[in-house]
C-alpha positions as CSV (number, residue, x, y, z in Angstrom):
1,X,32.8,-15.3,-27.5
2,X,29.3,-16.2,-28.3
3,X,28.2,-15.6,-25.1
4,X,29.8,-12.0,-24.8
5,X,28.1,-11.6,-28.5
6,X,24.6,-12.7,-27.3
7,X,24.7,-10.2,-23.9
8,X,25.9,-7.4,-26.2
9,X,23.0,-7.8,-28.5
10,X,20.3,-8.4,-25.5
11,X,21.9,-5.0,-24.0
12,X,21.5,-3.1,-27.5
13,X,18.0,-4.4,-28.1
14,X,17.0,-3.0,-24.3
15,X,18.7,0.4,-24.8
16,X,16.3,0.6,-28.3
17,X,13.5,-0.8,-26.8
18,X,14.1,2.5,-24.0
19,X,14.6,4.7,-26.6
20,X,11.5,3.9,-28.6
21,X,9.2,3.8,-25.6
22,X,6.9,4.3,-25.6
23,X,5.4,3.5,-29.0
24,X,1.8,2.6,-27.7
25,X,-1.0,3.0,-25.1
26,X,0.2,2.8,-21.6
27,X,-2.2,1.6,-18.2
28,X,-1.6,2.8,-15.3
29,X,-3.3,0.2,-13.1
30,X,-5.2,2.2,-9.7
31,X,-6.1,-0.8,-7.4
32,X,-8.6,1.6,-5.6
33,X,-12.0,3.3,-7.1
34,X,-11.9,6.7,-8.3
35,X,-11.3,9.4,-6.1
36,X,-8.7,8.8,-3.4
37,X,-5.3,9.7,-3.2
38,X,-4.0,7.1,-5.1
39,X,-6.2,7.7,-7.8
40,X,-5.1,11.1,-7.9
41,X,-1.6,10.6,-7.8
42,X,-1.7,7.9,-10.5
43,X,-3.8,10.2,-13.0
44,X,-0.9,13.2,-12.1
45,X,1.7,10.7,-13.0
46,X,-0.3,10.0,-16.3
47,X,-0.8,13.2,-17.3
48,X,3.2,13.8,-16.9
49,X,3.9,11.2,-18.8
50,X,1.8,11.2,-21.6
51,X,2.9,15.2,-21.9
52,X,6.7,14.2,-21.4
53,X,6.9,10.8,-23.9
54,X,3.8,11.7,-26.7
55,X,2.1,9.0,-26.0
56,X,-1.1,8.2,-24.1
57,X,-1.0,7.0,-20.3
58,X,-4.7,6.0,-18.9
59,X,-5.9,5.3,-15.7
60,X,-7.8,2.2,-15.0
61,X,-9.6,1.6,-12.4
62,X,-9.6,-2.1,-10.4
63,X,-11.3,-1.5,-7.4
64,X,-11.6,-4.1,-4.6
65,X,-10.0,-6.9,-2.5
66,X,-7.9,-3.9,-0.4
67,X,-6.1,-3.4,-3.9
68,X,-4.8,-6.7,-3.9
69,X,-6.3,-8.4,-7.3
70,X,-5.5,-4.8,-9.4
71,X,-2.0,-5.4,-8.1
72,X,-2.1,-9.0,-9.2
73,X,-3.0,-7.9,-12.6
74,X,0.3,-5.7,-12.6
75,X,2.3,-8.5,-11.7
76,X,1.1,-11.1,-13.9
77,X,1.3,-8.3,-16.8
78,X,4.3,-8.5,-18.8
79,X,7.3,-6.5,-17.9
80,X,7.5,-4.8,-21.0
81,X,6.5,-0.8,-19.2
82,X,3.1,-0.8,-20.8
83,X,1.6,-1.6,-17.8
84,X,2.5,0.6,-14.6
85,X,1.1,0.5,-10.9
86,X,-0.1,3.2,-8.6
87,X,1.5,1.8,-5.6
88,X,-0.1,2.4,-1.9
89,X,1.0,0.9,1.4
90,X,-2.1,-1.8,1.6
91,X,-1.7,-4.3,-1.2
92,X,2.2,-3.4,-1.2
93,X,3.7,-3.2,2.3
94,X,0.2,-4.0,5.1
95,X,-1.5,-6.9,3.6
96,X,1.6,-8.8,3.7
97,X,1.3,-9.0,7.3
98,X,-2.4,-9.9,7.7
99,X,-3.0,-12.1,4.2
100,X,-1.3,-16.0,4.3
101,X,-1.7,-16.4,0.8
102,X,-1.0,-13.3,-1.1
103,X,-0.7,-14.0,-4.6
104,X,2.5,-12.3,-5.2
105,X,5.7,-11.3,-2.9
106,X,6.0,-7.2,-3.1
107,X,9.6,-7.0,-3.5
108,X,10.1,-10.4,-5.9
109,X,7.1,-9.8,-8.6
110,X,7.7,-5.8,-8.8
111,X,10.0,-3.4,-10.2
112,X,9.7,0.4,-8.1
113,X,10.0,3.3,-9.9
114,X,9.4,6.7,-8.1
115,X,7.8,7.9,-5.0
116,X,6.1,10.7,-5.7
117,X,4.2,11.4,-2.4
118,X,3.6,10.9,1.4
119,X,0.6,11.8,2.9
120,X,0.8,12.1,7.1
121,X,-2.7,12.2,9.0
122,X,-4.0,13.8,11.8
123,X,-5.2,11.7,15.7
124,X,-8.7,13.4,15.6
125,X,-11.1,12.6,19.0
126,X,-14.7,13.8,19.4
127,X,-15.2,17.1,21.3
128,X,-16.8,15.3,24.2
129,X,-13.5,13.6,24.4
130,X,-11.5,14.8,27.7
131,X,-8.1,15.1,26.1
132,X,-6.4,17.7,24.5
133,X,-3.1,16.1,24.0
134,X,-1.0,12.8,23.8
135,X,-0.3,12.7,26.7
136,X,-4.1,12.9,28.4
137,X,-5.4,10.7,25.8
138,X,-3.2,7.9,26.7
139,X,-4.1,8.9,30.6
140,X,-7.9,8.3,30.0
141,X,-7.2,5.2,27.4
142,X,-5.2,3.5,30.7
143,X,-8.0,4.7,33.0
144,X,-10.5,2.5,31.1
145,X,-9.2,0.0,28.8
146,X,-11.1,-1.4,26.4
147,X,-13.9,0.9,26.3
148,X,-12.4,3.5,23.7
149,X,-13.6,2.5,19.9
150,X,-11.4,3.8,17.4
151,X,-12.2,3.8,13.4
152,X,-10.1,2.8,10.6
153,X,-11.3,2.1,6.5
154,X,-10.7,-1.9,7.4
155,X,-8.6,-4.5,8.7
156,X,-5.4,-4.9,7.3
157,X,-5.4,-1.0,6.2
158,X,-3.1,1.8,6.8
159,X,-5.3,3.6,9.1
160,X,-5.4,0.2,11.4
161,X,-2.2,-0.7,11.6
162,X,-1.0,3.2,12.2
163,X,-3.6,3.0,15.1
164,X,-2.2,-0.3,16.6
165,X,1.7,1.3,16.4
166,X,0.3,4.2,18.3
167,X,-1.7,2.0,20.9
168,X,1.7,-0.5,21.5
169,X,3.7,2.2,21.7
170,X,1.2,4.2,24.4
171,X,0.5,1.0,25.9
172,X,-3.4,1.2,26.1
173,X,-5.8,-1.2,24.2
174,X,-8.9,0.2,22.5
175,X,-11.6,-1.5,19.8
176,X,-10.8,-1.4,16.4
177,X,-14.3,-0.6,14.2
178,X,-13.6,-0.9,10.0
179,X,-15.6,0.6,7.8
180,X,-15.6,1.0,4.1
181,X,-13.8,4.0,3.7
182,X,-12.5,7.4,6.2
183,X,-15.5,8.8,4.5
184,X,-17.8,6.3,6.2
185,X,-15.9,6.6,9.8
186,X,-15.3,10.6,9.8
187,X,-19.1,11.1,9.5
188,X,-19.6,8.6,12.6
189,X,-16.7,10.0,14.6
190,X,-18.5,13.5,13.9
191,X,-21.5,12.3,15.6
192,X,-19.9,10.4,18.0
193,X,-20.6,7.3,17.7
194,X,-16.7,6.1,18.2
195,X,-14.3,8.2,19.9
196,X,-10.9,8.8,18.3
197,X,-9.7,7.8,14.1
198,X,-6.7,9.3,11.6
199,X,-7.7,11.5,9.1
200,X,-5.2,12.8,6.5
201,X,-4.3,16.3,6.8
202,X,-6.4,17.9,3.9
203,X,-9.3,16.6,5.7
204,X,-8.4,17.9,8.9
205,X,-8.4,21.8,8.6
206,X,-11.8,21.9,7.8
207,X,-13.4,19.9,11.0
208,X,-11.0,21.6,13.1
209,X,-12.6,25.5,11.2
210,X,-15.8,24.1,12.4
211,X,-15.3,23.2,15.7
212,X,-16.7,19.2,14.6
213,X,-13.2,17.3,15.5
214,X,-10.4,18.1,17.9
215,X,-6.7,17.2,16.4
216,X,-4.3,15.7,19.1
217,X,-1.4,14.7,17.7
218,X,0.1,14.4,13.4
219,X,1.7,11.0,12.5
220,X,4.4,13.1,10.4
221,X,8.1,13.5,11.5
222,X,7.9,16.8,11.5
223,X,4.9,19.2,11.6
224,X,2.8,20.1,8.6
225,X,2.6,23.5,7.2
226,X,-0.8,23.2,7.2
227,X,-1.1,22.8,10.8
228,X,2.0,24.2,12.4
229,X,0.7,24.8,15.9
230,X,-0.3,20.7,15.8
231,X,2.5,18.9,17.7
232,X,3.4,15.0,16.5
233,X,2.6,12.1,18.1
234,X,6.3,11.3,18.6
235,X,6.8,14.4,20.0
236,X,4.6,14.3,22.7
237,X,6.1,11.1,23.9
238,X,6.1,8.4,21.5
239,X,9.5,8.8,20.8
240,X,9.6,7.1,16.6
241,X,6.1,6.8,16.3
242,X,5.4,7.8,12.7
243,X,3.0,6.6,10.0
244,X,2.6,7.9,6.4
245,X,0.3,6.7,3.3
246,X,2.3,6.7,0.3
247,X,1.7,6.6,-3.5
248,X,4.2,6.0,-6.2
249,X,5.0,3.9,-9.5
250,X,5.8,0.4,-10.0
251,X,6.3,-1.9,-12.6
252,X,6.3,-6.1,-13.1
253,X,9.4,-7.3,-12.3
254,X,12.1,-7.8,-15.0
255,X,10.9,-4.4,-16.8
256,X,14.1,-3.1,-18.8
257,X,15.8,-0.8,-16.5
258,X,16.2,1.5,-19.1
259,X,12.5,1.7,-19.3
260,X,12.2,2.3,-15.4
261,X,15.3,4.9,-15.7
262,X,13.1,7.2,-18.4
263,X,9.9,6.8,-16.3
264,X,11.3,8.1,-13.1
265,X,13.6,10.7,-15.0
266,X,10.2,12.0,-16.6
267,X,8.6,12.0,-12.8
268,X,11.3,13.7,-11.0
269,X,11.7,16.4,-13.5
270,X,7.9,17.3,-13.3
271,X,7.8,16.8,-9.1
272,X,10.7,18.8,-8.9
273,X,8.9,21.6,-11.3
274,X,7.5,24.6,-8.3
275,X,3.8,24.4,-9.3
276,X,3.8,20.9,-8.8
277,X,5.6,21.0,-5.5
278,X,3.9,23.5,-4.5
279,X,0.4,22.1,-5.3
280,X,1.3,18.9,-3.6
281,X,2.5,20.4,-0.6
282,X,-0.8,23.0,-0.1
283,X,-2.8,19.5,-0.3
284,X,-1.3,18.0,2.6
285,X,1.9,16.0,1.3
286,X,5.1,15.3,1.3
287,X,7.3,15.4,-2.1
288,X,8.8,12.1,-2.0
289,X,10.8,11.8,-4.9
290,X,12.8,8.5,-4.0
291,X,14.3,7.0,-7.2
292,X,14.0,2.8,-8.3
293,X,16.8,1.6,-5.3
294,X,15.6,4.6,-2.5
295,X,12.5,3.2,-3.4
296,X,12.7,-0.4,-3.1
297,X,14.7,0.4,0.2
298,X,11.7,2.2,1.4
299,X,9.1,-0.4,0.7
300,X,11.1,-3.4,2.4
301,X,11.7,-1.3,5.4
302,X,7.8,-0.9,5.5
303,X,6.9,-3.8,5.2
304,X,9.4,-5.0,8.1
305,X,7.7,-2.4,9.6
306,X,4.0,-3.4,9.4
307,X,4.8,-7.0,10.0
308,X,6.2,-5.9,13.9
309,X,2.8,-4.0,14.4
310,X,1.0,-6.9,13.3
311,X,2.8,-9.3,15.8
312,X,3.0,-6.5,18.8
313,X,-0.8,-6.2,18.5
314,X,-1.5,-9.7,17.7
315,X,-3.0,-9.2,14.3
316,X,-3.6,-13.0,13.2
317,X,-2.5,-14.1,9.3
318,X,-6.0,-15.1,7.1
């Protein structure tokens, strides 16, 4: 009886803690520098937030280590919802696969929350590259293996390990050049100086107006709106190939659900709103809107995902 009375007080005190929350300063933790996608995505989400619960949400920025450490500092936070995570594929679902040591476990030490977005990317060759399709790049990659050099923003990234599931699946082997940043490589792909790299699709249109890139295949499922006449990979051959970033919000483990319930309610209802879909949608994305469970689902499906890639291409563990 005791018992029963104890769990029916911890329940009570969780639904007010839910109600009351929040009642302070929020962080939303971006493990990137200003300016990218996630960055973006996390400041959206704050903005909502703050408007939706009266209280401020803030952005801060803990650049460095591939997003790993700012994601540490999530997890080691307490799981109380006044610190939040602007979650991205790297630290969360990638570096798994290529880090021996990672000082947490993705779907142990965090709580999802909501997906907001996925962002598909274009396969963008040089001009002087003879291919204007799947199908003839993979003909030339066979014709001379090993002599393609293909650019990513660094090992154990997104933009690597979507090039590696595209070269397994093709069945050619090219170089892998990191760099800092797309920035960094789009400028030397530009001048030619490697050959093919993934751009995401707001970058894309513009080098394709200009006549600087040539786009041969998306990464989506289906094709964008912003560049309907630009088959997918998968649909040119590479029957399941598909690769996404992502960005959502996580918590520490063991937040009160009813705390992760009001966050994603708050989120869906704005997403859902048509000048937010819309604006997402005219910048490249994909609404995600998965909830806490469609969520977690999502993530350990990616990560199983990453960690084939990683073995197929023989991607050693650090």
């Amino acid at each position: 009886m005791l018992k029963f009375a104890a769990a029916s007080c911890l329940l009570s005190a969780g639904a007010a803690h839910a109600q009351n929350y929040p009642t302070r300063l929020v962080r939303i933790i971006v493990p990137f520098v200003p300016g990218g996608p996630t960055d973006i995505q996390g400041r959206w989400a704050a903005q909502q937030l703050s408007n939706a619960l009266g209280q401020n949400f803030i952005v801060e920025n803990r650049g460095g280590g591939g997003g790993v450490p700012g994601t540490e500092a999530v997890v080691k936070a307490a799981p109380d919802g006044y610190t939040l995570l602007a979650g991205n594929p790297g630290p969360l679902t990638v570096s798994p696969s290529v880090n021996a040591k990672m000082p947490y476990d993705t779907l142990r030490d965090l709580a999802p929350i909501f997906l907001i977005a996925r962002t598909a990317s274009c396969l963008m060759v040089h001009p002087s590259v003879p291919a204007k399709g799947i199908k003839d790049f993979v003909a030339l990659a066979k014709a001379q293996p090993g002599k393609i050099n293909y650019g990513s923003p660094g090992v154990g990234t997104v933009g690597h390990f979507a090039t590696e599931l595209f070269a397994t699946q093709a069945g050619i082997k090219m170089n892998h050049v990191p760099y800092k940043g797309a920035a960094q490589y789009t400028i030397d792909l530009i001048a030619g100086h490697i050959e093919i790299a993934i751009i995401q699709f707001a970058g894309c249109a513009p080098l394709l107006q200009q006549n600087k890139l040539r786009a041969i295949g998306a990464t989506s499922e289906k094709r964008s709106p912003l560049l309907p006449n630009l088959p997918t990979i998968a649909e040119q051959g590479l029957t399941g190939f598909v690769s996404y970033n992502w960005n959502g919000m996580l918590a520490p483990a063991k937040t009160p659900r009813e705390v992760i319930t009001r966050l994603h309610d708050v989120l869906a209802k704005q997403l859902a709103a048509p000048e937010h879909r819309d604006s997402f949608i005219n910048q490249g994305h994909e609404v995600g809107g998965l909830g806490p469970d469609e969520y977690a689902n999502f993530i350990r499906a990616e990560i199983e995902k990453w960690a084939r890639v990683a073995k197929a291409a023989g991607i050693q563990r650090q």
